[in-house]
N, C-alpha and C positions, 0 to 999 in steps of 0.2 A: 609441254615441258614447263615446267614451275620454277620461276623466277626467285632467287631467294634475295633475301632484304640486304637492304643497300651497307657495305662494306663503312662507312665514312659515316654516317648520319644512323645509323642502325635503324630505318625505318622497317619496315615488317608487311604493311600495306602491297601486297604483289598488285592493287591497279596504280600504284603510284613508279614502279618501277617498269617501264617500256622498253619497246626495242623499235631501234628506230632505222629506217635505211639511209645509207650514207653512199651515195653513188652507188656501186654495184653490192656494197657491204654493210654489215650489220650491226648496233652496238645497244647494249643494255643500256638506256638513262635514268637514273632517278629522279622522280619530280619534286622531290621534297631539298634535295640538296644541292639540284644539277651536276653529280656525278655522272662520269661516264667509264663505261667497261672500255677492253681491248675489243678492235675491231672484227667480226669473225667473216667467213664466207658467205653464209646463210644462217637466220635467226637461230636455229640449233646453236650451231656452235658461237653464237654471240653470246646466248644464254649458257653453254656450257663454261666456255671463258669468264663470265660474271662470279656461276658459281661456285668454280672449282679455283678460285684465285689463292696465291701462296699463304701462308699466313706469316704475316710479318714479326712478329714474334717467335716464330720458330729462328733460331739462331743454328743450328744443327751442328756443326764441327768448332765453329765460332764461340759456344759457350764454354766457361771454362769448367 
């Protein structure tokens, strides 16, 4: 599965963005910014978590 670039920093380098173990769980960091994702179960869904994140800008019923 393919890491996409870093949310914060917009880095693009997929070796610079890792997945790291966290006791029995999983989380995307980037090495460029020291970002970290939401923790997942296993690497899958750490990286699905990294790249499937809200978009914050989406305001949805909130815009006028």
């Amino acid at each position: 599965m393919t890491v996409a670039h870093c949310p914060f920093c917009g880095d693009c380098d997929s070796d610079r963005q890792v997945v790291n173990e966290v006791g029995r769980h999983y989380r995307v960091y980037c090495l460029a910014c020291g970002a970290d994702g939401p923790i997942g179960e296993s690497e899958d869904s750490a990286i699905k978590l990294w790249n499937h994140r809200p978009n914050p800008y989406d305001y949805g019923d909130l815009a006028g």
